[in-house]
C-alpha positions as CSV (number, residue, x, y, z in Angstrom):
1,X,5.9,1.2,-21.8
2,X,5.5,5.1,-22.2
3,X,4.0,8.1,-20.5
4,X,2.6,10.6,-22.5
5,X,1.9,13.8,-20.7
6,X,-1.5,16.0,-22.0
7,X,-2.2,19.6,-21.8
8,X,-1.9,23.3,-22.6
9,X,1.8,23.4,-21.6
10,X,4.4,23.2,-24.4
11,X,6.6,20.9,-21.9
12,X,3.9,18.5,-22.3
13,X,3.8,15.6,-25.7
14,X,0.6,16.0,-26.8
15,X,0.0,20.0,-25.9
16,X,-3.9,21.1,-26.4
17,X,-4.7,24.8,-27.4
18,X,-7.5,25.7,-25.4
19,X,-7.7,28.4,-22.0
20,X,-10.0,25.2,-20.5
21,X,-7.2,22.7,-20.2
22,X,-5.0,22.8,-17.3
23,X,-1.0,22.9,-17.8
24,X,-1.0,19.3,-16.9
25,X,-3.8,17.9,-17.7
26,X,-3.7,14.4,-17.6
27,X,-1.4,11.6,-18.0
28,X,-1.4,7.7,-20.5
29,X,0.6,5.4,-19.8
30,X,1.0,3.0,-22.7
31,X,1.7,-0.4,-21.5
32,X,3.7,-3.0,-23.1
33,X,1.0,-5.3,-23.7
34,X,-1.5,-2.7,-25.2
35,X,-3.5,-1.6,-22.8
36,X,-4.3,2.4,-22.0
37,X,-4.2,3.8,-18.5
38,X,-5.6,7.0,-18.5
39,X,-5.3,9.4,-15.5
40,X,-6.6,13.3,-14.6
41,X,-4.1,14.9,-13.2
42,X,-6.8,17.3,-10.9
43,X,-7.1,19.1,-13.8
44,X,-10.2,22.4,-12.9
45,X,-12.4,21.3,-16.3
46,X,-11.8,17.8,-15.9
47,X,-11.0,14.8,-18.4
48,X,-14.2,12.7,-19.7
49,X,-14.9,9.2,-21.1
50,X,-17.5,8.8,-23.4
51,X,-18.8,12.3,-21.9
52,X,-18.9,10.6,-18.4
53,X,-16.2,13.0,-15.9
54,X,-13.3,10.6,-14.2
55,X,-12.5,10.8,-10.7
56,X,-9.2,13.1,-10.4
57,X,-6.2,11.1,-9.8
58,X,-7.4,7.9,-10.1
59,X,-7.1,5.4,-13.4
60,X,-9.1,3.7,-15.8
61,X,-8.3,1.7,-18.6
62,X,-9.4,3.3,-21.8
63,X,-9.2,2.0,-25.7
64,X,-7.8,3.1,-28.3
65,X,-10.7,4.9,-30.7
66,X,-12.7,5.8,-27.0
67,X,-14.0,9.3,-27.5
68,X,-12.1,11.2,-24.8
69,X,-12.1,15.0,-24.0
70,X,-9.8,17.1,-22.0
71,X,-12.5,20.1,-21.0
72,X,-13.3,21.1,-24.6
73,X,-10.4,19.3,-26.4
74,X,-11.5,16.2,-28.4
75,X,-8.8,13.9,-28.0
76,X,-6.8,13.0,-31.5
77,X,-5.8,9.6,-31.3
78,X,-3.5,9.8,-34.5
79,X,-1.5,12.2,-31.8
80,X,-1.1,9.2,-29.2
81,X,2.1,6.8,-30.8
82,X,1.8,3.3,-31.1
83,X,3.3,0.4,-29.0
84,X,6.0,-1.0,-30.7
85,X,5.3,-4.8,-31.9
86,X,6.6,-6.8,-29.0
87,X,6.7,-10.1,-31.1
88,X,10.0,-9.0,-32.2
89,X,11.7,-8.9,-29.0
90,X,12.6,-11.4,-27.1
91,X,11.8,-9.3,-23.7
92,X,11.4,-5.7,-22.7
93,X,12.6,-4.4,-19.6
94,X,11.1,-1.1,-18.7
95,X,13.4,0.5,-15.7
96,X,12.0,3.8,-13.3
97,X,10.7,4.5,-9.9
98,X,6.7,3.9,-11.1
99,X,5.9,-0.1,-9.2
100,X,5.5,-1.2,-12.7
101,X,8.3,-1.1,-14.4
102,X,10.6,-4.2,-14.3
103,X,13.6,-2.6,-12.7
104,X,11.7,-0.4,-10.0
105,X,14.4,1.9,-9.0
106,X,14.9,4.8,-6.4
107,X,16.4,8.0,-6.6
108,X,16.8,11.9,-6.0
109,X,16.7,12.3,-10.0
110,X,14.7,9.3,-11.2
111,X,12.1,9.5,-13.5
112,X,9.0,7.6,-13.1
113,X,9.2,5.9,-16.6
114,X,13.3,6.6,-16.8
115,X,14.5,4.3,-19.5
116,X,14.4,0.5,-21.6
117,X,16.2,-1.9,-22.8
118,X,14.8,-4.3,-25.7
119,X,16.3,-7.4,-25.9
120,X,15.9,-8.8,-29.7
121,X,15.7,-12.6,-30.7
122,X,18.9,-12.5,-31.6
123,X,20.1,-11.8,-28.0
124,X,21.4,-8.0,-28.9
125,X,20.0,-5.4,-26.0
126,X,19.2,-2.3,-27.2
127,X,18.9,0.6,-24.4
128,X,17.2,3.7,-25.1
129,X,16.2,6.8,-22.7
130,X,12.4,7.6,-22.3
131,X,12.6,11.1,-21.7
132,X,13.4,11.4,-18.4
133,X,14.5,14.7,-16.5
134,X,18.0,13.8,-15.9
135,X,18.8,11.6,-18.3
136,X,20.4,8.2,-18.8
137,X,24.2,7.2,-19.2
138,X,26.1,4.4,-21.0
139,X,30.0,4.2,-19.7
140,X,29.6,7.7,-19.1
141,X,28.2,8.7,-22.2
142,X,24.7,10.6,-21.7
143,X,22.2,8.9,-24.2
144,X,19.9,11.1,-26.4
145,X,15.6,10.6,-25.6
146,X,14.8,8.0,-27.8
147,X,17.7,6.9,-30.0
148,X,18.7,2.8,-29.4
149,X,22.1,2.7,-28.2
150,X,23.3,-1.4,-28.0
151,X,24.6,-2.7,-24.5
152,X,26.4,-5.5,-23.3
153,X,26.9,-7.4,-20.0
154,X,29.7,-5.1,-17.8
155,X,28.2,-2.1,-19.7
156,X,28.2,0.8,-16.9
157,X,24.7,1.9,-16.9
158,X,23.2,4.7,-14.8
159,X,19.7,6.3,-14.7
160,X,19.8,9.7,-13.2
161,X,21.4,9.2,-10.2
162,X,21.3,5.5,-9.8
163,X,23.3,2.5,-11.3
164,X,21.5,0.0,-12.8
165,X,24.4,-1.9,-14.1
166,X,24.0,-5.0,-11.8
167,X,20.6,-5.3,-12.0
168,X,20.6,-5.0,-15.7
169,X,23.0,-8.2,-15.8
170,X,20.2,-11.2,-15.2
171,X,18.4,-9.7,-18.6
172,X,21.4,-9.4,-20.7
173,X,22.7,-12.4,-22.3
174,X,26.2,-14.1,-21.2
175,X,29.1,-13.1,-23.5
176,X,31.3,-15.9,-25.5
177,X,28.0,-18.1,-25.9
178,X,30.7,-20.3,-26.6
179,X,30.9,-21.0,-23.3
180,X,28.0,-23.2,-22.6
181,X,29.0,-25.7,-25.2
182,X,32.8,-25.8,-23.1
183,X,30.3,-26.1,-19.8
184,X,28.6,-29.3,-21.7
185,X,31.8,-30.9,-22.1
186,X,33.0,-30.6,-19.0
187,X,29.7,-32.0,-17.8
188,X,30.1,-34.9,-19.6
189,X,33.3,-35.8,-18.3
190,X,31.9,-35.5,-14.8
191,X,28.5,-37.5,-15.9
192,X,29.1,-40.6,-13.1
193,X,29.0,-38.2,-10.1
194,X,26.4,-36.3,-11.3
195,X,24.3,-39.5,-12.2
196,X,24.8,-40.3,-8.6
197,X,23.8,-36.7,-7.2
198,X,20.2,-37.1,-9.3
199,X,19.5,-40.0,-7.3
200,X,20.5,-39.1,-3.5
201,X,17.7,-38.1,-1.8
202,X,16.2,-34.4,-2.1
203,X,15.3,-32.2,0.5
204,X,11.3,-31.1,0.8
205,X,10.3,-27.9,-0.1
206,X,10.0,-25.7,2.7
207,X,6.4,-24.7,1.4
208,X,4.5,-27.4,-0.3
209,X,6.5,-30.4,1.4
210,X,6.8,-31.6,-2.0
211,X,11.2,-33.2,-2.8
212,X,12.5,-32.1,-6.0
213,X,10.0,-29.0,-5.8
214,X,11.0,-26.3,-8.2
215,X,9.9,-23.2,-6.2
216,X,6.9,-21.6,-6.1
217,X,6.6,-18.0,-8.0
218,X,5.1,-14.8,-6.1
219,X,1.3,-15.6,-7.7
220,X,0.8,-18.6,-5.8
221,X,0.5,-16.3,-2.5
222,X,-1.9,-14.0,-3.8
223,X,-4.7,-16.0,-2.8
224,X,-3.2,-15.1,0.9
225,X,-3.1,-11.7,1.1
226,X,-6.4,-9.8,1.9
227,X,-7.6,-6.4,1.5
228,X,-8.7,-4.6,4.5
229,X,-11.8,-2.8,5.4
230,X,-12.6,-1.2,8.5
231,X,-13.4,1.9,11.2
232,X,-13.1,3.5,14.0
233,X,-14.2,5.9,16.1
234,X,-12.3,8.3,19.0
235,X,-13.1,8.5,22.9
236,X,-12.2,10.8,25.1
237,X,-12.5,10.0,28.7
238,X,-12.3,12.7,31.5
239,X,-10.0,12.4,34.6
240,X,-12.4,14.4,36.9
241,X,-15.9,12.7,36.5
242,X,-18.9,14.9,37.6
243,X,-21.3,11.9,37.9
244,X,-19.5,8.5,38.4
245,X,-23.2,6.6,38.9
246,X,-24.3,7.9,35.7
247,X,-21.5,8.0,33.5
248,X,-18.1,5.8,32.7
249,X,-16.4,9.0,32.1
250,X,-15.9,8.5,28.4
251,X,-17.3,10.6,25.6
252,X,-17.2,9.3,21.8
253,X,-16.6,12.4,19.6
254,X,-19.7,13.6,17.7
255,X,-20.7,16.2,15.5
256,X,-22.9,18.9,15.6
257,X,-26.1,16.7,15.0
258,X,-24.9,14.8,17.6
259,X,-23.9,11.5,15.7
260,X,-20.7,9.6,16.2
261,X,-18.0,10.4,14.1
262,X,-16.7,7.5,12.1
263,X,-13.6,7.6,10.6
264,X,-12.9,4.6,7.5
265,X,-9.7,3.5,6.7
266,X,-8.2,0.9,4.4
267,X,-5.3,-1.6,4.5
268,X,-3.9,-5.2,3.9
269,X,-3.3,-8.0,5.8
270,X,-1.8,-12.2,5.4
271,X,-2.5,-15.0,6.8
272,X,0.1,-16.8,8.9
273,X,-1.7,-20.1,10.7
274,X,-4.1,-22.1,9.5
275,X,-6.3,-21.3,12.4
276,X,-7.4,-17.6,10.4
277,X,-4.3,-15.2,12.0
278,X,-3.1,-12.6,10.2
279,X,-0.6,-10.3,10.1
280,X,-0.8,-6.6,9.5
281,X,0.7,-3.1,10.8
282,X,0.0,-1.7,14.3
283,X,-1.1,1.7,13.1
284,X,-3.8,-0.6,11.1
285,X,-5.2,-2.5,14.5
286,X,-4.9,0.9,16.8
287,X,-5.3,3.9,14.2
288,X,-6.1,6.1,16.7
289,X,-2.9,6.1,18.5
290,X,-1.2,7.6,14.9
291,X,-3.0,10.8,15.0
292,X,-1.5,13.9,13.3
293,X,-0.8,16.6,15.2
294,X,-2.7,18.5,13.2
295,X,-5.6,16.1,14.0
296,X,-5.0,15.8,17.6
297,X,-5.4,19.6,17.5
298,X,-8.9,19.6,15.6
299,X,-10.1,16.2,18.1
300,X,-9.1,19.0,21.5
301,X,-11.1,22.1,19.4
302,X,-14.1,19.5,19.1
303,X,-13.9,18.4,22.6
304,X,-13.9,22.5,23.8
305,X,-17.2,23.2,21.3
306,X,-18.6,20.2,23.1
307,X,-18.5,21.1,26.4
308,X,-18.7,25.0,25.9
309,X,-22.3,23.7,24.3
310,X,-23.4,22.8,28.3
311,X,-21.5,25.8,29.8
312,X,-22.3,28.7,28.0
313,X,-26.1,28.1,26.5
314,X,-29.4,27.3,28.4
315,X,-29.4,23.5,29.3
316,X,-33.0,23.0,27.8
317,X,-31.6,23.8,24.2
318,X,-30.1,20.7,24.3
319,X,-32.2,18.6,26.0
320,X,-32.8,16.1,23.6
321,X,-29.1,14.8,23.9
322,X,-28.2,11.6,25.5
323,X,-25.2,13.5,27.5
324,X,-27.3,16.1,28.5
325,X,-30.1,13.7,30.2
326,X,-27.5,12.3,31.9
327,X,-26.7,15.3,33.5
328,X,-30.6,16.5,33.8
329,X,-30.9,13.0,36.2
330,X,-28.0,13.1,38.2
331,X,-28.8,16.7,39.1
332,X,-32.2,15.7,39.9
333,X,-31.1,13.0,41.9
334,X,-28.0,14.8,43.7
335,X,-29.9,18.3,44.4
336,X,-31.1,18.1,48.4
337,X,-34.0,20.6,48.3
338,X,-35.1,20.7,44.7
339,X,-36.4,23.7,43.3
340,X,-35.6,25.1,40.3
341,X,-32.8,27.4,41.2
342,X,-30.7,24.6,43.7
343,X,-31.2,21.9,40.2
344,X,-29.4,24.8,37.6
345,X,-26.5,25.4,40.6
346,X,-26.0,21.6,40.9
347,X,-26.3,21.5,37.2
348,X,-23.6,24.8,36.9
349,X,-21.1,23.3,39.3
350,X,-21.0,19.3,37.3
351,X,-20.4,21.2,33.9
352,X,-17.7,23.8,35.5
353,X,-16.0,20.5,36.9
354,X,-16.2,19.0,33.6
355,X,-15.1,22.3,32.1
356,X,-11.9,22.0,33.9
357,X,-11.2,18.8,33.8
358,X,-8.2,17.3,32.1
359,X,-9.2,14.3,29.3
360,X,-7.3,11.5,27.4
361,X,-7.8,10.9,23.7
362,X,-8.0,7.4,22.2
363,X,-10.4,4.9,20.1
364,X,-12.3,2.3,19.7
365,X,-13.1,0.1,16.6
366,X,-16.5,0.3,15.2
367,X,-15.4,-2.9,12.4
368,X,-12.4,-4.8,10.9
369,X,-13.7,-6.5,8.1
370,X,-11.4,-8.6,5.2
371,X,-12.2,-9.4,1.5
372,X,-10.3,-12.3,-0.6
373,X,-8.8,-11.6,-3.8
374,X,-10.8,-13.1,-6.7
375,X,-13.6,-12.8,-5.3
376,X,-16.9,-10.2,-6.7
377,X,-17.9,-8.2,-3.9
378,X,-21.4,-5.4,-4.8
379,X,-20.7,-4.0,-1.2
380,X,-18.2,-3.7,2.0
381,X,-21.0,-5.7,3.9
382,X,-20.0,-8.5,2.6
383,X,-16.7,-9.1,3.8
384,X,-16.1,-11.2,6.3
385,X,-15.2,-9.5,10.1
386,X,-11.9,-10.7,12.4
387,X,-10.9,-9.2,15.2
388,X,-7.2,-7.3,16.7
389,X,-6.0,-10.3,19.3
390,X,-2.1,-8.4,19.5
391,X,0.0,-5.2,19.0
392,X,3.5,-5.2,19.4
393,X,2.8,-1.8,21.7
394,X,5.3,0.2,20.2
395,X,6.3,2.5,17.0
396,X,9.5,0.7,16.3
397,X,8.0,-2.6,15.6
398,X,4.7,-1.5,13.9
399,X,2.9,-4.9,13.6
400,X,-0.2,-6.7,14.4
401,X,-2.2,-10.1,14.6
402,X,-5.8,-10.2,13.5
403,X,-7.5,-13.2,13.3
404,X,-10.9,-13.9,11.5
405,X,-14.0,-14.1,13.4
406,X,-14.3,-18.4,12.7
407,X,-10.8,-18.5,13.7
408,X,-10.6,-20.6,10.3
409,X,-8.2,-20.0,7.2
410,X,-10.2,-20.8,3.9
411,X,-9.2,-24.0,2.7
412,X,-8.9,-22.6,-0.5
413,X,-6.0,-20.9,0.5
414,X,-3.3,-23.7,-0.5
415,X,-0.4,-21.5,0.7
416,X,0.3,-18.9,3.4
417,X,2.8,-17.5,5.1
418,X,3.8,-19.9,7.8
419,X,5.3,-18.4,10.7
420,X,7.9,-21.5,11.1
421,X,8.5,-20.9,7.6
422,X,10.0,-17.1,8.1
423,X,13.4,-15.9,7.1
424,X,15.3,-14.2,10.1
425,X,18.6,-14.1,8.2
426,X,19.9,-10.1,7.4
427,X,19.0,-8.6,4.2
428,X,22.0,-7.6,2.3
429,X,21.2,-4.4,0.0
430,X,20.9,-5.1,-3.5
431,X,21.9,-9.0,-3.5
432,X,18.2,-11.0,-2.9
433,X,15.1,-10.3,-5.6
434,X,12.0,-9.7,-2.9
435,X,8.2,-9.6,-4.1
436,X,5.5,-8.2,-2.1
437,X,1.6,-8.2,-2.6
438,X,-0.9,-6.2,-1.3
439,X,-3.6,-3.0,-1.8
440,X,-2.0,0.4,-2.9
441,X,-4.8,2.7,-3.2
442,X,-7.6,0.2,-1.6
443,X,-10.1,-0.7,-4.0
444,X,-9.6,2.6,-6.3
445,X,-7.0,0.3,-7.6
446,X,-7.7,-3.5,-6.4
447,X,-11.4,-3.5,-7.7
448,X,-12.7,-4.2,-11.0
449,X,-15.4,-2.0,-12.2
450,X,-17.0,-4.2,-14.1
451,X,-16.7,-7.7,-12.1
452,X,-16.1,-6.0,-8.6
453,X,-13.0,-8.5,-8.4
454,X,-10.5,-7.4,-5.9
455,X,-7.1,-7.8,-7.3
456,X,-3.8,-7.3,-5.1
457,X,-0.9,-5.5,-6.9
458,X,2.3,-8.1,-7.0
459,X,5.9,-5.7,-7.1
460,X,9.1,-7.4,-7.3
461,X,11.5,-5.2,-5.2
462,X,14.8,-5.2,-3.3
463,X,16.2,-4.1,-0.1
464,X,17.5,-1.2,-1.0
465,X,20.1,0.4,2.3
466,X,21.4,-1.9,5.3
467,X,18.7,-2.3,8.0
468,X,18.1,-1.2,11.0
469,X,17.4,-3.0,14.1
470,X,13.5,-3.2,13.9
471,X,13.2,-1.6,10.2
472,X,14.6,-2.7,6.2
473,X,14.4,-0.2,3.5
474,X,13.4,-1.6,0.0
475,X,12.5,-0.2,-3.7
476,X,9.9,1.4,-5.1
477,X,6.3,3.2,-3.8
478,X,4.5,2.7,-0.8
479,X,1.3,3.8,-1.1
480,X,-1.4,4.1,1.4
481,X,-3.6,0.8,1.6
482,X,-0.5,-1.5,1.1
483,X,0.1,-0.9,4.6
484,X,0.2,-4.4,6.0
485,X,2.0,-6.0,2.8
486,X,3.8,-9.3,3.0
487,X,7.5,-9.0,1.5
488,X,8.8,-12.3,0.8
489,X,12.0,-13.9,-1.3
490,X,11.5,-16.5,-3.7
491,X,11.3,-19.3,-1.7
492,X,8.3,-18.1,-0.4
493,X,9.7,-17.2,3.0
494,X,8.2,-13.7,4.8
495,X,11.4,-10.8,5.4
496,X,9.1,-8.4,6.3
497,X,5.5,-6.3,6.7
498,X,5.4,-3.3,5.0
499,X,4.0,-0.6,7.3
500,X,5.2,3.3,5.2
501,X,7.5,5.0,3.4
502,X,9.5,8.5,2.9
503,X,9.8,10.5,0.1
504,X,12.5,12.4,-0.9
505,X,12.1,13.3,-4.4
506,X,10.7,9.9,-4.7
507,X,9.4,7.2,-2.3
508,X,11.0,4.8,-0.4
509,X,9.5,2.0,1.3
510,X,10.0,0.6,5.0
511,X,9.1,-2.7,6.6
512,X,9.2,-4.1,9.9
513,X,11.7,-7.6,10.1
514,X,9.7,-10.7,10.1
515,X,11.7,-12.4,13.1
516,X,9.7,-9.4,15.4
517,X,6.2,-10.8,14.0
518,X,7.7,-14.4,14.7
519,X,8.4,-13.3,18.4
520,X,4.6,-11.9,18.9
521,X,2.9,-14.8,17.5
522,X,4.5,-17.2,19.6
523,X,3.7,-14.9,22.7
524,X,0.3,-15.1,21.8
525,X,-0.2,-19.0,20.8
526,X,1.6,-19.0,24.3
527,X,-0.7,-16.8,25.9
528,X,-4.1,-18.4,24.9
């Protein structure tokens, strides 16, 4: 795997002479098994594909030979190296802080695509830095970009900041390979009790109920994590109500043509019962309640406009407006003697209550719709809708429970994530491989152009710090629309729901403890 930067900058590998192209241009990333990823990197003239613009900072898979121009720059595809022949190797571990590398790793001064090793048929592993910013050390020895330096099991490895060295240790091969032929003698010698072990009884697997059951790898859940679709809207209800027959007190927040204002969102969500629950994030079943400040702000200057609208202007301008009819009845109906000058003081004296009356912001949900991987959607409508039916009601445990609108898993869903089936023993940092599955990005990543197939990203991962009470930190990006994510071990058995992240120079993902989901479930099986 390798990232090749593009642009008029001479810090970048393939550098364009042109006052069009932007310093950093645009971005490939060379995958391992040949494909192109091309990316613009908000460049102002913009990067085209067969003289069709791309959307800025979002990827498409190009071809080798594709005509593709960088403002007025042609690219030159004799500039843009190779991928080395994998058949040669007998794996290739590509190690930085980007979700697809094999080793996802986290640090101040790790690169996206840091460093790899490439492990020949012959079991030698050859390490070699890609470039990366701060570089990559062997036993303390700082590597130079590019140039294969051999490793062995034990070898100290570090990349930037971080040490790699334990992780690196289930791709390197065992030293003394005589070893395993020492192993198979002493198995022989103990052949009668093992004999006898084969044929005691095996224990079910906690999944498929199946005895002698192998496992079951991270793909088999995919079918049972969905992407999430849906909107709301915000209402703000005033404490001091003018006109209590005529109105609930609520306002939804509009715009100047006086039209609701929607606000989409995106997300993921798993299912957990059989009878259609999933689970997701609280922030993804009560957005409104996660407002910026910022937003909050622009919600109470919207409100203001609104009702300086009434106060300050002559009534009849905005007649035509289901609020102000409202008010044009209740004033007819409340006004003792009416002539025209006792309706406008009854009318003057509602809006200067309402004017000074003190409001509460929140939200209702206009939708909440899910689509199934594999499946070829031409349009959001057809999802299928489901409903919130629980939020744990607090920050610190940011989850939720959903449940589709049938109150029916798909039977072809063969496996899910069982509540009984969760694992409420403490992550250890560093010592258990996780996976999770889910929707960075929505569909700008998850849907294919061509067959409108959604597609969940699958991450292997690691708790990464000791956890918190409600929270666990683990490796690699969190990116908006994974919110929601299952993180599970490899028996299959949910640790967590992903609900954010931090950066600090790179991201960090954070997840909610899947004995805190277990504890709302059974409240709510309980409940109905």
């Amino acid at each position: 795997m390798k990232l090749i930067r593009i642009g008029s900058s001479s810090s970048c590998d393939i550098v364009l002479h042109s006052e069009f192209v932007s310093g950093h241009h645009a971005e490939m990333i060379l995958l391992d098994n040949g494909e192109i990823i091309l990316e613009d990197k908000n460049s102002t003239n913009g990067t085209f594909v067969g003289n069709k613009r791309i959307s800025p900072n979002k990827e498409v898979t190009v071809r080798r030979g594709d005509y593709i121009r960088f403002a007025d720059v042609e690219l030159q595809w004799a500039h843009v190296p190779l991928i080395d022949n994998n058949a040669k190797y007998k794996a290739i571990v590509n190690i930085g802080t980007n979700f697809r590398n094999e080793i996802v790793i986290t640090g101040n001064y790790a690169s996206r695509f840091h460093a790899t090793v490439k492990i020949y048929k012959d079991g030698k592993a050859f390490l070699s830095d890609s470039g990366s910013k701060n570089g990559t050390k062997v036993n303390g020895t700082k590597l130079q970009p590019g140039k294969e330096v051999r490793i062995k099991r034990g070898d100290n490895v570090i990349c930037g900041d971080v040490d790699i060295t334990e992780q690196l240790k289930s791709y390197l091969p065992a030293p003394f390979p005589w070893l395993k032929t020492l192993a198979a003698v002493a198995a022989a010698a103990v052949l009668v009790g093992v004999a006898a072990l084969i044929f005691m009884p095996k224990e079910p697997c906690i999944i498929c109920g199946e005895k002698g059951c192998k496992g079951h790898p991270a793909q088999d859940f995919r079918p049972a994590v969905v992407y999430v679709r849906a909107c709301y809207h915000y209402v703000i209800t005033f404490e001091d109500n003018p006109m209590p027959e005529y109105w609930d007190g609520k306002f939804v927040l509009r715009n100047d043509a006086d039209q609701e204002i929607a606000r989409p969102y995106q997300a993921t969500a798993f299912f957990i019962d059989r009878e259609g629950r999933l689970a997701t994030n609280r922030h993804v079943a009560v957005p409104w309640e996660y407002r910026s400040k910022k937003e909050e702000n622009e919600i109470r200057a919207k409100v203001e406009e609104w009702i300086q609208r009434f106060t300050n202007a002559e009534p009849d301008k905005y007649s035509e407006m289901e609020f102000m009819q409202r008010i044009y009845r209740y004033a007819a109906a409340t006004t003792p003697v009416m002539t025209e000058q006792k309706f406008y003081e009854t009318l003057a004296m509602m809006l200067k209550r309402l004017n000074k009356s003190k409001y509460t912001i929140s939200g209702e949900m206009d939708y909440i719709t899910v689509g199934y991987p594999g499946r070829n959607y031409t349009h959001t409508d057809e999802f299928d809708r489901c409903s919130v039916v629980s939020e744990s009601g607090t920050d610190d445990k940011d989850i939720a429970i959903l449940q589709m609108n049938d109150k029916r898993t798909p039977e072809t869903i063969k496996y899910i994530f069982e509540v009984k089936n969760f694992s409420l023993e403490k992550l250890e940092p560093q010592q258990e491989k996780l996976y999770t599955i889910g929707y960075p990005n929505g569909v700008g990543w998850a849907m294919d152009e061509k067959t409108h197939s959604l597609e969940p990203a699958i991450r292997e991962t690691m708790c990464s710090k000791m956890p918190s009470k409600y929270t666990f930190e683990f490796q690699g990006e969190s990116i908006g629309g994974a919110s929601g994510s299952p993180i599970f071990n490899e028996k299959g058995q949910l640790v967590g729901v992903l609900w954010g992240g931090w950066s600090a120079g790179v991201t960090f993902g954070l997840a909610c403890q899947a004995k805190y989901l277990q504890e709302m479930y059974k409240e709510e099986v309980a409940y109905e």
